[in-house]
N, C-alpha and C positions, 0 to 999 in steps of 0.2 A: 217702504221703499228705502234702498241705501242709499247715506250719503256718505261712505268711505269716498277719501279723496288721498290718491295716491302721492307720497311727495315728490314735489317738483323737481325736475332737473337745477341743480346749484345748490339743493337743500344743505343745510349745514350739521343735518342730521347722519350720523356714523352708518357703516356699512351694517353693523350690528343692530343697531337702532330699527333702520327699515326691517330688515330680519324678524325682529320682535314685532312689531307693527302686525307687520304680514302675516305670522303666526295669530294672532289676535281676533283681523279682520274674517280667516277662514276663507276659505271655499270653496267650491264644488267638489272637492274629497277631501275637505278637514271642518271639523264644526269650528266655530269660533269660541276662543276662550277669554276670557278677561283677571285683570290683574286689579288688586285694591288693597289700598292702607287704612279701607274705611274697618273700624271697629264692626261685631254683630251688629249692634243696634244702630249705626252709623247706617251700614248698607242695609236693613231691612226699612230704613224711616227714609232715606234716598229711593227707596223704589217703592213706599207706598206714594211719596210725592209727584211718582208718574216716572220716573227718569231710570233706566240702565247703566250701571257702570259698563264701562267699555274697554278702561285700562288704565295704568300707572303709568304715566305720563315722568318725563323726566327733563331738564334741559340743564347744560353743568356749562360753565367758560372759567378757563384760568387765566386771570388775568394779571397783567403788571401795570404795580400803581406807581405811577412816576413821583415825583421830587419835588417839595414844593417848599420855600426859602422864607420863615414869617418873622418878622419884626420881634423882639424878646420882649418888650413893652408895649404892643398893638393885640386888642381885639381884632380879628379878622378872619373873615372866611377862607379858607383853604380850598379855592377854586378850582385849582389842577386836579386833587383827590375829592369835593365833592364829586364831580364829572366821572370820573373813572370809577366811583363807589357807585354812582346812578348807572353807567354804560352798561357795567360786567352783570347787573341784577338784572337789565331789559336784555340781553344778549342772552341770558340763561330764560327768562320768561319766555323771547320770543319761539324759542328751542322747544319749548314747553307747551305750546301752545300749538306748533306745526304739527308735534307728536298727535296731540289732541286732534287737529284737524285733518291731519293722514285718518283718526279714524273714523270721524265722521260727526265727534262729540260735537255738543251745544255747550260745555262748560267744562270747568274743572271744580272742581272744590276741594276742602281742606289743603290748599298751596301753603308750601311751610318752603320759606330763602333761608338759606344759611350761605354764612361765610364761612370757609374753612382755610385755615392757614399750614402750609406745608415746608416744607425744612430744603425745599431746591433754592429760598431763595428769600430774604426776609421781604420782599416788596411785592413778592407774589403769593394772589390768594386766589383759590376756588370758590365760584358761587354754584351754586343750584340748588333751581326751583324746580318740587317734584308737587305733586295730588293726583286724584283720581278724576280722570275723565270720563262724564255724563252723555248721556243721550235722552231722548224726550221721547217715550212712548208714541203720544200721539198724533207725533210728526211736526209737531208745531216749533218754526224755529226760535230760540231762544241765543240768539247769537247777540254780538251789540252792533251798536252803527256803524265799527269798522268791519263788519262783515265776520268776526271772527269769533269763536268761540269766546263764553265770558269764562274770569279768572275769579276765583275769591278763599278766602282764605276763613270761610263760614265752618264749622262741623257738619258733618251729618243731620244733627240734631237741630242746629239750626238754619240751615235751608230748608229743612222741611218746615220747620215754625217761620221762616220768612215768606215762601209762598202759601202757607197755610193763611195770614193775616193780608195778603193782599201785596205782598212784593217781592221785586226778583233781584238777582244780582245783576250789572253788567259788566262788573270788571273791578278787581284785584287794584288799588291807585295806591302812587308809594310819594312822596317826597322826603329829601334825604340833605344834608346840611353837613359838611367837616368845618369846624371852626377853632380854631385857636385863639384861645382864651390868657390872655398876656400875664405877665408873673406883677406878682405886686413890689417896687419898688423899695429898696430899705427904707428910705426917710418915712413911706406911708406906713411900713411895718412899727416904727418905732412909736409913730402919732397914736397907735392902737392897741400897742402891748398893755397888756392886763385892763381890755374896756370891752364894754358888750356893745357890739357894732357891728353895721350891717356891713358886707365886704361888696359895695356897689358896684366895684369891677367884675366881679364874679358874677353878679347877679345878673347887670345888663348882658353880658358876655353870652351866658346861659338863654337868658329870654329870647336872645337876638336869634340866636342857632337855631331855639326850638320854633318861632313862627315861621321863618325860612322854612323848614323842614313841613309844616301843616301846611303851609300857605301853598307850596307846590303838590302837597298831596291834593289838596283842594281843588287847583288848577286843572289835576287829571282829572277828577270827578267832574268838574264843570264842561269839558272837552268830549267825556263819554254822555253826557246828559243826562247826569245821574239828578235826584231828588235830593239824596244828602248819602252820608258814609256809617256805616256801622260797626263795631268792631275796632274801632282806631285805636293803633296803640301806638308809643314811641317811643323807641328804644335809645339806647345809650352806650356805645363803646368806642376804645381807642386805638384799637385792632394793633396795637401794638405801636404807635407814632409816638408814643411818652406820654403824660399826665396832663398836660395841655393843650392836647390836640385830640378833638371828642366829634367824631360824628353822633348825628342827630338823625335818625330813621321813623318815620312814619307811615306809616301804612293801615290801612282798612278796608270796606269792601265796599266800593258805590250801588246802591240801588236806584229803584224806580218803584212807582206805582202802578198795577195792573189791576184795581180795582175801587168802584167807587168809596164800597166799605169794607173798614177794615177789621172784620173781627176777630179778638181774641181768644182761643179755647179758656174754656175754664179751665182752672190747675186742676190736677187729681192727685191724690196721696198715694204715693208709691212704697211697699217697705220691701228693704234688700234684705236676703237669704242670704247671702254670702259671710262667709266665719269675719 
Protein backbone atom coordinates (compact mmCIF):
# COMPACT_ATOMS: atom_id res chain seq x y z
CA UNK A 1 0.00 0.00 0.00
CA UNK A 2 1.31 3.73 -0.64
CA UNK A 3 2.40 6.00 1.57
CA UNK A 4 3.24 8.85 -1.05
CA UNK A 5 2.37 11.98 0.75
CA UNK A 6 1.74 14.82 -1.33
CA UNK A 7 3.54 18.24 -0.11
CA UNK A 8 1.71 20.53 1.94
CA UNK A 9 0.44 23.68 1.04
CA UNK A 10 3.54 26.45 2.53
CA UNK A 11 6.05 23.76 1.51
CA UNK A 12 9.35 25.43 0.94
CA UNK A 13 9.97 22.94 -1.66
CA UNK A 14 10.29 24.78 -5.57
CA UNK A 15 7.71 24.60 -8.22
CA UNK A 16 10.36 22.22 -9.91
CA UNK A 17 10.91 20.15 -7.00
CA UNK A 18 7.26 18.91 -6.71
CA UNK A 19 7.43 18.45 -10.48
CA UNK A 20 10.35 15.92 -10.01
CA UNK A 21 8.56 14.28 -6.98
CA UNK A 22 5.47 13.80 -8.99
CA UNK A 23 7.44 12.33 -11.90
CA UNK A 24 8.98 9.82 -9.41
CA UNK A 25 5.71 8.83 -7.46
CA UNK A 26 3.97 7.81 -11.10
CA UNK A 27 0.62 7.11 -11.79
CA UNK A 28 -2.26 5.83 -13.44
CA UNK A 29 -0.52 6.42 -16.95
CA UNK A 30 3.22 6.74 -16.01
CA UNK A 31 5.12 4.05 -14.19
CA UNK A 32 7.30 5.33 -11.40
CA UNK A 33 10.85 5.93 -11.71
CA UNK A 34 13.59 6.55 -9.06
CA UNK A 35 16.69 8.41 -8.95
CA UNK A 36 20.11 7.30 -6.72
CA UNK A 37 23.71 8.28 -5.98
CA UNK A 38 23.82 4.87 -4.43
CA UNK A 39 27.05 3.12 -6.18
CA UNK A 40 26.08 -0.86 -7.97
CA UNK A 41 26.78 -2.48 -5.00
CA UNK A 42 25.50 0.31 -2.86
CA UNK A 43 21.79 -0.19 -4.45
CA UNK A 44 22.01 -3.99 -4.95
CA UNK A 45 22.95 -4.53 -0.68
CA UNK A 46 20.11 -1.57 -0.01
CA UNK A 47 17.62 -3.88 -1.47
CA UNK A 48 18.69 -7.09 -0.53
CA UNK A 49 18.31 -5.35 3.06
CA UNK A 50 14.43 -5.28 2.20
CA UNK A 51 14.23 -1.54 1.26
CA UNK A 52 13.55 0.38 -2.43
CA UNK A 53 15.17 3.31 -3.37
CA UNK A 54 12.66 5.84 -4.18
CA UNK A 55 14.69 8.93 -5.08
CA UNK A 56 17.43 11.54 -4.83
CA UNK A 57 16.26 13.67 -2.35
CA UNK A 58 17.75 17.08 -2.24
CA UNK A 59 17.36 20.25 0.23
CA UNK A 60 19.75 23.53 -0.49
CA UNK A 61 19.18 27.26 1.71
CA UNK A 62 21.61 30.16 0.97
CA UNK A 63 22.14 31.79 3.62
CA UNK A 64 23.74 35.08 5.23
CA UNK A 65 26.04 34.61 8.25
CA UNK A 66 25.95 37.86 10.10
CA UNK A 67 28.83 39.56 12.03
CA UNK A 68 30.09 38.86 15.10
CA UNK A 69 32.89 41.33 17.15
CA UNK A 70 35.57 38.82 19.43
CA UNK A 71 37.81 40.00 21.82
CA UNK A 72 41.77 39.81 20.15
CA UNK A 73 42.89 38.18 23.31
CA UNK A 74 39.66 35.97 24.42
CA UNK A 75 39.01 32.42 23.86
CA UNK A 76 35.35 32.41 22.85
CA UNK A 77 32.69 30.95 21.21
CA UNK A 78 31.26 32.88 18.11
CA UNK A 79 27.61 32.56 19.07
CA UNK A 80 25.91 34.60 16.30
CA UNK A 81 27.87 32.31 13.54
CA UNK A 82 27.73 28.95 15.63
CA UNK A 83 23.68 29.51 15.29
CA UNK A 84 23.49 30.55 11.69
CA UNK A 85 26.25 27.43 10.70
CA UNK A 86 23.61 25.12 12.82
CA UNK A 87 20.24 27.00 11.24
CA UNK A 88 21.18 26.93 7.39
CA UNK A 89 22.29 22.95 7.80
CA UNK A 90 18.65 22.05 9.61
CA UNK A 91 16.90 24.31 6.94
CA UNK A 92 18.48 22.33 4.04
CA UNK A 93 17.97 18.83 6.12
CA UNK A 94 14.47 19.78 6.73
CA UNK A 95 13.96 20.46 2.84
CA UNK A 96 15.42 17.04 2.43
CA UNK A 97 13.49 15.24 4.31
CA UNK A 98 9.90 16.71 3.04
CA UNK A 99 11.36 15.61 -0.40
CA UNK A 100 11.65 12.24 1.28
CA UNK A 101 8.44 12.36 2.76
CA UNK A 102 6.30 13.82 -0.37
CA UNK A 103 7.50 10.25 -1.47
CA UNK A 104 6.55 8.04 0.93
CA UNK A 105 10.31 6.93 2.04
CA UNK A 106 11.21 5.40 5.63
CA UNK A 107 14.72 7.04 5.39
CA UNK A 108 17.41 8.52 3.47
CA UNK A 109 20.91 7.23 3.42
CA UNK A 110 24.21 8.22 2.22
CA UNK A 111 23.38 12.20 3.34
CA UNK A 112 26.55 14.14 2.32
CA UNK A 113 26.02 18.57 3.92
CA UNK A 114 28.31 20.68 2.12
CA UNK A 115 28.88 24.14 2.43
CA UNK A 116 29.57 25.99 -0.61
CA UNK A 117 30.78 29.50 -0.94
CA UNK A 118 29.68 31.85 -3.88
CA UNK A 119 31.13 35.10 -5.13
CA UNK A 120 27.57 37.32 -4.56
CA UNK A 121 28.80 37.99 -1.50
CA UNK A 122 31.62 37.05 1.10
CA UNK A 123 29.13 36.32 4.09
CA UNK A 124 26.98 34.30 2.10
CA UNK A 125 27.11 30.47 1.79
CA UNK A 126 25.09 27.59 0.29
CA UNK A 127 24.35 24.48 2.31
CA UNK A 128 22.72 21.34 0.90
CA UNK A 129 21.89 18.25 2.05
CA UNK A 130 21.30 15.64 -0.69
CA UNK A 131 21.11 11.13 -0.37
CA UNK A 132 18.82 8.73 -1.66
CA UNK A 133 15.49 8.09 -0.19
CA UNK A 134 14.38 4.39 0.98
CA UNK A 135 11.26 2.59 1.33
CA UNK A 136 10.63 -0.63 3.40
CA UNK A 137 9.36 -3.54 1.29
CA UNK A 138 7.53 -5.03 3.94
CA UNK A 139 5.49 -2.16 4.83
CA UNK A 140 6.86 -2.04 8.28
CA UNK A 141 7.58 1.65 9.25
CA UNK A 142 10.85 2.55 9.99
CA UNK A 143 10.42 6.19 10.65
CA UNK A 144 11.62 7.80 14.18
CA UNK A 145 9.61 9.23 16.97
CA UNK A 146 9.27 12.39 15.19
CA UNK A 147 7.06 10.70 12.94
CA UNK A 148 9.59 11.45 10.08
CA UNK A 149 11.49 9.68 7.81
CA UNK A 150 15.13 8.79 9.34
CA UNK A 151 18.41 10.56 7.97
CA UNK A 152 21.91 9.09 8.00
CA UNK A 153 24.80 9.42 6.58
CA UNK A 154 25.61 5.28 6.54
CA UNK A 155 26.73 3.76 2.89
CA UNK A 156 24.93 1.34 1.22
CA UNK A 157 27.25 -1.08 2.51
CA UNK A 158 26.74 -0.30 5.64
CA UNK A 159 23.05 -0.14 6.39
CA UNK A 160 22.93 -3.26 5.16
CA UNK A 161 25.65 -4.60 7.76
CA UNK A 162 23.86 -2.31 10.33
CA UNK A 163 20.50 -4.03 10.10
CA UNK A 164 22.15 -7.32 9.30
CA UNK A 165 23.60 -7.35 13.19
CA UNK A 166 20.63 -6.20 14.74
CA UNK A 167 20.36 -2.32 14.37
CA UNK A 168 18.63 0.54 12.63
CA UNK A 169 19.33 4.22 12.03
CA UNK A 170 16.97 6.87 13.30
CA UNK A 171 18.54 9.91 12.44
CA UNK A 172 21.51 11.81 10.82
CA UNK A 173 22.65 14.11 14.55
CA UNK A 174 25.02 16.98 14.01
CA UNK A 175 26.40 19.36 16.70
CA UNK A 176 28.53 22.31 15.50
CA UNK A 177 30.70 24.93 17.56
CA UNK A 178 32.58 28.48 15.76
CA UNK A 179 35.12 29.55 18.28
CA UNK A 180 37.69 31.83 18.24
CA UNK A 181 40.73 31.04 19.54
CA UNK A 182 42.70 34.37 20.91
CA UNK A 183 46.16 35.22 19.39
CA UNK A 184 49.12 34.77 21.85
CA UNK A 185 50.32 37.83 23.37
CA UNK A 186 54.10 39.14 22.77
CA UNK A 187 55.41 39.15 26.19
CA UNK A 188 54.14 35.21 26.21
CA UNK A 189 55.75 34.82 22.70
CA UNK A 190 59.13 35.98 23.97
CA UNK A 191 58.92 33.66 27.35
CA UNK A 192 58.95 30.67 24.69
CA UNK A 193 61.14 31.54 21.83
CA UNK A 194 63.40 28.70 21.09
CA UNK A 195 61.70 26.20 24.05
CA UNK A 196 59.62 23.11 23.52
CA UNK A 197 56.20 23.99 25.17
CA UNK A 198 52.95 23.21 25.09
CA UNK A 199 50.92 26.29 23.69
CA UNK A 200 48.05 25.79 26.50
CA UNK A 201 46.06 28.55 24.82
CA UNK A 202 45.70 26.69 21.86
CA UNK A 203 45.19 23.70 23.41
CA UNK A 204 42.38 24.65 25.92
CA UNK A 205 40.79 26.75 22.99
CA UNK A 206 40.65 23.69 20.64
CA UNK A 207 39.33 21.16 23.31
CA UNK A 208 36.79 23.70 24.51
CA UNK A 209 35.30 24.06 20.68
CA UNK A 210 35.44 20.43 19.98
CA UNK A 211 33.20 18.93 23.35
CA UNK A 212 30.79 21.75 22.51
CA UNK A 213 30.49 20.50 19.03
CA UNK A 214 30.08 16.39 20.41
CA UNK A 215 28.28 17.37 23.37
CA UNK A 216 25.37 18.84 21.26
CA UNK A 217 25.71 16.10 18.71
CA UNK A 218 25.06 13.81 21.63
CA UNK A 219 22.15 15.87 22.90
CA UNK A 220 20.45 15.14 19.34
CA UNK A 221 20.93 11.46 19.64
CA UNK A 222 19.58 11.38 23.24
CA UNK A 223 16.43 13.52 22.11
CA UNK A 224 15.86 10.83 19.09
CA UNK A 225 16.46 7.90 21.60
CA UNK A 226 19.00 6.63 20.00
CA UNK A 227 21.31 3.78 21.83
CA UNK A 228 24.55 5.51 20.84
CA UNK A 229 26.02 7.06 17.31
CA UNK A 230 28.20 5.42 14.62
CA UNK A 231 30.20 6.93 12.18
CA UNK A 232 31.07 10.25 14.15
CA UNK A 233 33.35 12.35 12.57
CA UNK A 234 34.50 15.98 13.15
CA UNK A 235 35.32 18.33 11.05
CA UNK A 236 37.44 21.36 10.94
CA UNK A 237 37.05 24.74 8.83
CA UNK A 238 37.21 28.35 8.71
CA UNK A 239 35.04 28.96 5.89
CA UNK A 240 36.89 31.79 5.31
CA UNK A 241 36.42 34.15 9.00
CA UNK A 242 40.67 34.13 9.03
CA UNK A 243 42.85 31.62 10.98
CA UNK A 244 41.39 32.21 14.33
CA UNK A 245 38.03 31.58 13.96
CA UNK A 246 37.43 27.52 13.29
CA UNK A 247 34.08 26.05 13.51
CA UNK A 248 33.95 22.56 14.84
CA UNK A 249 31.35 20.19 13.00
CA UNK A 250 30.13 16.94 14.30
CA UNK A 251 28.08 14.67 12.97
CA UNK A 252 27.24 10.73 12.86
CA UNK A 253 24.29 8.47 12.77
CA UNK A 254 22.24 7.58 15.91
CA UNK A 255 21.00 4.10 16.16
CA UNK A 256 18.89 1.71 18.17
CA UNK A 257 18.53 -1.90 18.95
CA UNK A 258 15.95 -4.21 17.16
CA UNK A 259 17.25 -7.20 18.23
CA UNK A 260 18.10 -9.32 21.16
CA UNK A 261 21.15 -10.81 19.49
CA UNK A 262 23.36 -9.38 17.63
CA UNK A 263 25.27 -11.37 15.21
CA UNK A 264 28.04 -10.74 13.02
CA UNK A 265 28.66 -12.29 9.49
CA UNK A 266 31.55 -14.01 9.13
CA UNK A 267 34.15 -11.86 6.89
CA UNK A 268 34.67 -13.63 3.41
CA UNK A 269 37.71 -13.05 1.07
CA UNK A 270 36.83 -11.04 -1.69
CA UNK A 271 39.58 -10.67 -4.87
CA UNK A 272 38.99 -7.56 -7.42
CA UNK A 273 39.42 -8.06 -11.19
CA UNK A 274 39.56 -4.81 -11.79
CA UNK A 275 43.23 -3.56 -13.73
Amino acid sequence: MSRQIPPQQGSDLPNHAIERLNIMRGDATHKSLFTSDLSVNEFLLVREAGFDPVGLVVGSSIYHIGYQMAAWNQNQEMNVLTQAMYHARELAMARMEEEANALGADGIVGVRLEVTRHEWGESLAEFVAIGTAIRARNGQSYRNVRGLPFTSDLSGQDFWTLLRTGYRPVGMVMGNCVYHVARQGMGQWFKQVGQNVEMSNYTQALYDARELAMERMQAEAISLGAQGVVGAQIHERSHGWGSHVIEFFSVGTAVISISDTHEVPAPSLSLLLND
